[in-house]
C-alpha positions as CSV (number, residue, x, y, z in Angstrom):
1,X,15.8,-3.0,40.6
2,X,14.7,-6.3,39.4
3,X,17.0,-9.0,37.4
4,X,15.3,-10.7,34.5
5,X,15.5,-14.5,33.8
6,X,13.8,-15.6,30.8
7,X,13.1,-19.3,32.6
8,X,13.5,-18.9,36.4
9,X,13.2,-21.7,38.2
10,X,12.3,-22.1,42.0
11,X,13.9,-24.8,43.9
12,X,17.5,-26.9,43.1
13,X,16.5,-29.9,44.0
14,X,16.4,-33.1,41.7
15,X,13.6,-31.9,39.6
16,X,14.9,-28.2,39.0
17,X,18.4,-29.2,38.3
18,X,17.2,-31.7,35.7
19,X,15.3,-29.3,34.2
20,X,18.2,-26.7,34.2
21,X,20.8,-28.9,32.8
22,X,18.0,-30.6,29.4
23,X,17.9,-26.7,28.8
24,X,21.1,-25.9,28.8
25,X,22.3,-28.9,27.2
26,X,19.8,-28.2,24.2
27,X,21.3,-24.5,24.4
28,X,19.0,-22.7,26.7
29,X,19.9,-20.7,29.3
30,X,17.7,-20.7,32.8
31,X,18.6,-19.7,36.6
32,X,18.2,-21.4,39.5
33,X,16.8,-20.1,42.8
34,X,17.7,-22.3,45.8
35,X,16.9,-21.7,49.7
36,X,19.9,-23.3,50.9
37,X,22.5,-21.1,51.6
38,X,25.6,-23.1,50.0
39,X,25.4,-26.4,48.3
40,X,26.7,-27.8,51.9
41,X,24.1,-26.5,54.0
42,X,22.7,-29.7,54.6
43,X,23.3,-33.4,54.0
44,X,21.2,-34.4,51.3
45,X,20.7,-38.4,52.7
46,X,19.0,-41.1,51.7
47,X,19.5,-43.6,49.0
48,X,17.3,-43.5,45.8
49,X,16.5,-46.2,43.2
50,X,16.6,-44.7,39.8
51,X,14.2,-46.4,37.8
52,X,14.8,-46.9,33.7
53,X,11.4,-45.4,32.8
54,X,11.9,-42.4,34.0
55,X,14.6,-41.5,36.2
56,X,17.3,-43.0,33.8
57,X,15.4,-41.4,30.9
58,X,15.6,-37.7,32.1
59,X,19.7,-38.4,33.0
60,X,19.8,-39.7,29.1
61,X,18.2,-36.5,28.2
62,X,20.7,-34.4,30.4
63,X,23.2,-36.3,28.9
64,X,24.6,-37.8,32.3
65,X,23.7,-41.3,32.3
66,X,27.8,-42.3,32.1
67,X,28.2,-39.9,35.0
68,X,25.8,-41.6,36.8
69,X,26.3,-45.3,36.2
70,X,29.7,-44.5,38.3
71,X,28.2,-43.1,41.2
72,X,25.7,-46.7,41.4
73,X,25.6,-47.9,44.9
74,X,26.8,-51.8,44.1
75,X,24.8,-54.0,46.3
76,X,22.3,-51.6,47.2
77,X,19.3,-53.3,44.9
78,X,19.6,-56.2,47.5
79,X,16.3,-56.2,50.0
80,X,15.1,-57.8,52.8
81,X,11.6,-58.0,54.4
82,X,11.2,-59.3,58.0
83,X,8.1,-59.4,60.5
84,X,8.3,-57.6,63.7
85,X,9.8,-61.6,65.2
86,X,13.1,-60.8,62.7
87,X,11.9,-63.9,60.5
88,X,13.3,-62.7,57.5
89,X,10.5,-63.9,54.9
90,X,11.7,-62.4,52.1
91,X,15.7,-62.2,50.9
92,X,16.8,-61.1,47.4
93,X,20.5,-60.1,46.7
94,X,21.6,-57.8,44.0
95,X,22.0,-59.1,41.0
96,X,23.0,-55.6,39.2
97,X,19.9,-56.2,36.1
98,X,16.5,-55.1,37.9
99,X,16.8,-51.8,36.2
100,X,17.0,-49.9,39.6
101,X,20.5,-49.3,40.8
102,X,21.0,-47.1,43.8
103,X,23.0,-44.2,44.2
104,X,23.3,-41.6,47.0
105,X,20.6,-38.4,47.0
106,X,23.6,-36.3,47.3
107,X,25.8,-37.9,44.8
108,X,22.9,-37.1,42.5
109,X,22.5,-33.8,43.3
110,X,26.2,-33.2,42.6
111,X,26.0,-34.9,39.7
112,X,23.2,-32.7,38.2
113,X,24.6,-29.3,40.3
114,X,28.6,-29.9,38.2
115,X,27.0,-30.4,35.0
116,X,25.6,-26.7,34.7
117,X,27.5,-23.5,34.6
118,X,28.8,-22.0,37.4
119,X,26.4,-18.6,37.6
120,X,23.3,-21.0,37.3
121,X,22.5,-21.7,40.4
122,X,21.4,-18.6,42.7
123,X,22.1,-19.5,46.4
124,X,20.3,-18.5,49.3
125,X,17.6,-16.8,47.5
126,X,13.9,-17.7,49.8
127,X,10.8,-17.0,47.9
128,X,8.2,-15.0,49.6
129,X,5.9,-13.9,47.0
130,X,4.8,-13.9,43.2
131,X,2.6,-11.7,41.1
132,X,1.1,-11.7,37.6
133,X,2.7,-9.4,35.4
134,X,1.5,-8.4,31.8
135,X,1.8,-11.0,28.7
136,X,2.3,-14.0,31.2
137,X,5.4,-12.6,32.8
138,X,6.1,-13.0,37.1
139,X,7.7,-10.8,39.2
140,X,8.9,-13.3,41.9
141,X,10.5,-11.3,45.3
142,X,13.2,-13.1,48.2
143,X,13.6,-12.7,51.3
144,X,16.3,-10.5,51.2
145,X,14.8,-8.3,49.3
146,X,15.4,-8.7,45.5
147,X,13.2,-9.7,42.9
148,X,13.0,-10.8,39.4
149,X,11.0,-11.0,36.3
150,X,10.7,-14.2,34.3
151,X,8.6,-15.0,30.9
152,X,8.8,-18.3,32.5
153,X,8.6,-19.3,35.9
154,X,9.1,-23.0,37.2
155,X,8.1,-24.3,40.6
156,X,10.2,-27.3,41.4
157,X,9.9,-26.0,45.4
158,X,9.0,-29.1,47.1
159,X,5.5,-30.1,48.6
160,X,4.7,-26.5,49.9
161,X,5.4,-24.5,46.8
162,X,5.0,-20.9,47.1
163,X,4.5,-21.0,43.4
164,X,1.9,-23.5,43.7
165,X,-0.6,-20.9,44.3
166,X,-0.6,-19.1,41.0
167,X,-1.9,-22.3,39.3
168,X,-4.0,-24.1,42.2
169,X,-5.7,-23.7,45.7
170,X,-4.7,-27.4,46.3
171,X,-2.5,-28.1,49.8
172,X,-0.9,-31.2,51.1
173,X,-2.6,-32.9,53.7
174,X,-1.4,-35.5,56.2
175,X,-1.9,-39.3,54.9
176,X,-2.1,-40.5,58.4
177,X,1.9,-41.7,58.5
178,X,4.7,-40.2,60.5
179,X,8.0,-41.1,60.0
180,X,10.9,-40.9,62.5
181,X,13.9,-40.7,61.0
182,X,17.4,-42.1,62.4
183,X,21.3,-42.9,61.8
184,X,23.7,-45.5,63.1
185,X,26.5,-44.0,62.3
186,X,29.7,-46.5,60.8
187,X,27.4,-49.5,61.6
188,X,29.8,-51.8,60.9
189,X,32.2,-51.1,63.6
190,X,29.6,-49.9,66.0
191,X,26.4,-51.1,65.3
192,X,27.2,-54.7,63.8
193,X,24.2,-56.3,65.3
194,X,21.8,-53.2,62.9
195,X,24.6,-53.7,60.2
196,X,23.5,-57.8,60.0
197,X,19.7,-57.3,60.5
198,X,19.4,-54.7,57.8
199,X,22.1,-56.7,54.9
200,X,23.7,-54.7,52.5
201,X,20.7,-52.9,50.8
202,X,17.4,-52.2,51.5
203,X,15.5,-53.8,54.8
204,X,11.5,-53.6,55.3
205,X,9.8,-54.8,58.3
206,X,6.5,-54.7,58.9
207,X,3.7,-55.7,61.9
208,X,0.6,-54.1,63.6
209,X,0.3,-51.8,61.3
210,X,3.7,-49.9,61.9
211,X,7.3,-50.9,60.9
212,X,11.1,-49.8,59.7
213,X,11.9,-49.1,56.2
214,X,15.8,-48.6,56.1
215,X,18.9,-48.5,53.6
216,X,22.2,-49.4,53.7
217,X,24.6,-45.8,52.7
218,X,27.3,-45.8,50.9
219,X,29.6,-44.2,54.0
220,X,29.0,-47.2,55.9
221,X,25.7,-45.7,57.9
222,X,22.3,-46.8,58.3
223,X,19.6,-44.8,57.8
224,X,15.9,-46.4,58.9
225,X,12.8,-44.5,59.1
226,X,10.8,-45.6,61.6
227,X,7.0,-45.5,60.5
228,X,4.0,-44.9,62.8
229,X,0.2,-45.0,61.8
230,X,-0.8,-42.0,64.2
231,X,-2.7,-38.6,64.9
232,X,-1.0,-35.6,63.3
233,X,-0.4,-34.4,66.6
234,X,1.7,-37.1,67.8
235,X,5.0,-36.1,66.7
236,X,4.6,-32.8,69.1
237,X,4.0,-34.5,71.9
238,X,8.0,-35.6,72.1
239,X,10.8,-33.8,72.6
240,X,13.4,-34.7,70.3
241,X,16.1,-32.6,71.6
242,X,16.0,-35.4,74.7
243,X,17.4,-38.1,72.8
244,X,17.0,-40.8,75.1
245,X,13.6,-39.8,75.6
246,X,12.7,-39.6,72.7
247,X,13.3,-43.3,71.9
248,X,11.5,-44.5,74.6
249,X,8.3,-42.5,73.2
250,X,8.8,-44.4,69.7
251,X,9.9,-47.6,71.0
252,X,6.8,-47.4,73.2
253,X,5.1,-48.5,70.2
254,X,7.6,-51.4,69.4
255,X,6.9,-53.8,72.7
256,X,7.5,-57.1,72.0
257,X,9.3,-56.4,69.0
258,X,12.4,-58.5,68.1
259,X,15.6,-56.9,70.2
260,X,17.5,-56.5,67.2
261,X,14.7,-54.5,65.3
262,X,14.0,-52.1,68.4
263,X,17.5,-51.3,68.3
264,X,17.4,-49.6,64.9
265,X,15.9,-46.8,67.5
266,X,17.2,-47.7,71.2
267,X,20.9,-47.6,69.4
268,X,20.3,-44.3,66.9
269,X,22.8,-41.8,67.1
270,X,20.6,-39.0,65.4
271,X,16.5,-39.2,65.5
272,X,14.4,-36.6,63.1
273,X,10.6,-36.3,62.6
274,X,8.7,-36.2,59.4
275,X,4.9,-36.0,58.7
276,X,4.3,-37.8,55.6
277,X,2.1,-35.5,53.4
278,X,0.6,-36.0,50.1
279,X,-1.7,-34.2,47.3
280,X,-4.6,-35.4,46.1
281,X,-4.6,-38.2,43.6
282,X,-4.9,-36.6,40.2
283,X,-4.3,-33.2,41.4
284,X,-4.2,-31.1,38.2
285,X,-4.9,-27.4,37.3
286,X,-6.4,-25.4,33.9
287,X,-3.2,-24.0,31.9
288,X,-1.6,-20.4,33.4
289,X,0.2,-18.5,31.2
290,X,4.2,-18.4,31.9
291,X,4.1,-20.5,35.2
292,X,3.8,-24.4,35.8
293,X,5.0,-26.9,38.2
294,X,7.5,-30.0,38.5
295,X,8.2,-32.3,41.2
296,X,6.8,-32.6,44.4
297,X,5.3,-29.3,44.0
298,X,2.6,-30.8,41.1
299,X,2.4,-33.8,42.8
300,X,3.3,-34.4,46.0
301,X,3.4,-38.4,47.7
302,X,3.9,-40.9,49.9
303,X,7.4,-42.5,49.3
304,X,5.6,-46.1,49.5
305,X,5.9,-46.6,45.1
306,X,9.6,-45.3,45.3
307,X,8.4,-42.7,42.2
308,X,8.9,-39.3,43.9
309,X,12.5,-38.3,42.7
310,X,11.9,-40.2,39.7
311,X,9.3,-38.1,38.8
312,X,10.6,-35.0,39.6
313,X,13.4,-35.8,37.7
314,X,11.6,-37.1,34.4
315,X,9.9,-33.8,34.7
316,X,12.1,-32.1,34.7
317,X,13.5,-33.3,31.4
318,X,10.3,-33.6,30.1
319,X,9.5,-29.4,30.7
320,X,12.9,-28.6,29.4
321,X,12.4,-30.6,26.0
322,X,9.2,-29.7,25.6
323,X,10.6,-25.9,25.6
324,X,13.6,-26.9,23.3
325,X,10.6,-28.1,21.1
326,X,8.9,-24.9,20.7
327,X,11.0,-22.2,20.7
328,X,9.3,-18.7,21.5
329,X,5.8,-20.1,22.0
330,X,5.8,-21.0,26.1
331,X,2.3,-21.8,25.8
332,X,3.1,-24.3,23.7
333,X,5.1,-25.9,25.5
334,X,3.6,-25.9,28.9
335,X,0.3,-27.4,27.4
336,X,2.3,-30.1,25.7
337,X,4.3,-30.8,29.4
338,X,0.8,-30.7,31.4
339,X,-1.1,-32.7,29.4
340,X,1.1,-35.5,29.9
341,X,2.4,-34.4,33.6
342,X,-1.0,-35.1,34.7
343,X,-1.9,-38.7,34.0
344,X,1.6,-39.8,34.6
345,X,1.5,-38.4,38.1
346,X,-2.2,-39.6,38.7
347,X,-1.3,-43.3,38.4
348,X,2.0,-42.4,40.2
349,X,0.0,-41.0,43.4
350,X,-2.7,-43.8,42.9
351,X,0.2,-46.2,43.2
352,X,2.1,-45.0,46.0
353,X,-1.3,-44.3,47.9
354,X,-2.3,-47.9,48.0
355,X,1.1,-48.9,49.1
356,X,0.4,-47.3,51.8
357,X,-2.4,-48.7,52.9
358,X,-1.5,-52.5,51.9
359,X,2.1,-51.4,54.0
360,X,0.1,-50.4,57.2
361,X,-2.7,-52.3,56.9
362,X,-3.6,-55.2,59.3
363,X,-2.2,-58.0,56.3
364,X,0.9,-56.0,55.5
365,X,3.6,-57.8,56.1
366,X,1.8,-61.1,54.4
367,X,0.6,-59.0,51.5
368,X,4.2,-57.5,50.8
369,X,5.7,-61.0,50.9
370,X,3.0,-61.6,48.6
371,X,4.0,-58.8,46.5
372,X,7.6,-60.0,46.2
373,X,7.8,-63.4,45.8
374,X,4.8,-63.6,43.4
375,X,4.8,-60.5,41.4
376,X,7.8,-59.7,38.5
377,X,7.2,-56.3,39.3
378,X,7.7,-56.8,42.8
379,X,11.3,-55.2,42.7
């Protein structure tokens, strides 16, 4: 027997739970259904700067922005850029007014999660399918079994939606970048060499069209992706359950690299792979009745513009006001969210598309100290 959900929405990430707690703060009830089995099943990771046209915006909406301003990472807007010699060329501290702050992904995430009721969030619940029911409606089915009906139905489920398909054919393909993900683990006390190279914020180095991008956490850890212009196939080729092995197949591609640099992988104490994949610029679709998208499930991008939870977020509080806006007319609503969804994610994906290329480019470290020290926008 199915469970109906006037708004269901897939996925309790960033995006969903934005859009979840603008609803219910304007007095709308929704339900969220999340893959991960608990809200512990994983370490959320990674440090995010929340940006004030958008980001901060959508935590104003869910009226969390006091929350939030406690849970600011203080000294994590500092950066610095270094070549693959460790010249650092470019050095800017944090001066707490760029309109960026950092805080923790999983700070966030609790943040958003504590702000809604209790029986909002449905845990463990795998989508394996969708179809069209009368009058716009979805009947959406899990993996174990259940199913619902919504009148609307929200895909905020990442970069390979299973609700993507009701509205568009599109796919994300590989933008030609590999990450490999590592920790050092209480750097101060036993990394101190990474702890220095890397400063108190965020660190970019860059040479030969590869490079580190890394952050400083707020438990004292460093967490670096390590980022390789190869063939999709590349990351198979390695065994990452060898760990030692593994770092001499990445640091293969770091010879004559500064010492201190290749030890952000020769001293890692956890290494993870990730393809970097990415939508089409100005992906889009025509209007479907009681079903739309959020997130990296509209628009899907390289992390190179810094937009991606930003967006998802500011979409999320976007969708929910424009449902506040029009009560009992979805359609509505969902044409007055898309039509400003698309070209805000277009120049989004442009953006982050070209960082790319001017990041792994043969000029890319001397274009991004270009970027910085010449450019207000540059941080």
């Amino acid at each position: 027997m199915s469970t109906h959900h006037p708004i269901a929405i897939i996925g309790g990430g960033l995006g969903g739970l934005t859009a979840a707690r603008v609803l219910h703060v304007n007095g709308i009830e929704s339900a969220i259904f999340e893959l991960e089995a608990t809200p512990e099943a994983r370490t959320q990771g990674g440090m995010l700067d929340i940006h004030e046209e958008n980001g901060q915006k959508a935590l104003r909406a869910a009226d969390l922005y006091d929350g939030f301003r406690k849970i600011i990472h203080e000294g994590g807007e500092a950066m610095r850029l270094l070549g693959k010699d460790g010249t650092v060329h470019v050095c800017e501290e944090d001066s707490g007014d760029s309109g960026r702050p950092e805080v923790d992904r999983g700070d966030l995430r609790d943040l958003l999660t504590d702000a809604l009721p209790d029986s909002t969030i449905h845990w463990g619940k795998k989508m394996t399918g969708a179809r069209v029911l009368d009058g716009g409606r979805h009947e959406v089915t899990f993996a174990d079994g259940t199913t619902i009906t919504t009148e609307l139905l929200i895909g905020a489920d990442g970069a390979w939606s299973r609700v993507r398909p009701l509205v568009s054919n599109a796919k994300p393909a590989y933008t030609g970048i590999s990450f490999v993900e590592t920790d050092l683990l209480d750097a101060d006390a036993r990394h101190p060499r990474s702890a220095e190279v890397i400063g108190g914020g965020f660190f970019i180095c860059l040479g030969d069209e590869r490079g580190f991008l890394a952050h400083r956490e707020t438990d004292g850890s460093l967490h670096v992706y390590t980022a390789l212009k190869t063939d999709e196939g590349w990351l198979d080729t390695i065994d990452f359950t060898d760990l030692p092995a593994a770092k001499d197949a990445v640091l293969a591609h770091f010879e004559g690299w500064d010492e201190r640099l290749r030890g952000l992988v020769a001293d890692a104490d956890t290494m993870t792979p990730r393809r970097i994949h990415a939508l089409p610029v100005g992906h889009r679709w025509e209007q479907v009745p009681g079903v739309t998208l959020l997130g990296d499930a509209a628009h899907v991008m390289s992390p190179f513009a810094g937009e991606g939870a930003n967006l998802a977020m500011f979409d999320g509080s976007e969708l929910a006001s424009a449902v506040a806006a029009h009560p009992g007319d979805t359609e509505a609503a969902l044409a007055a969210y898309e039509e400003a969804l698309f070209p805000r994610s277009e120049t989004s994906a442009a953006d982050s598309a070209q960082s790319l290329d001017t990041m792994f480019g043969p000029q890319g470290l001397e274009q991004m100290v270009s970027f910085f020290t010449n450019s207000p926008a540059g941080r």
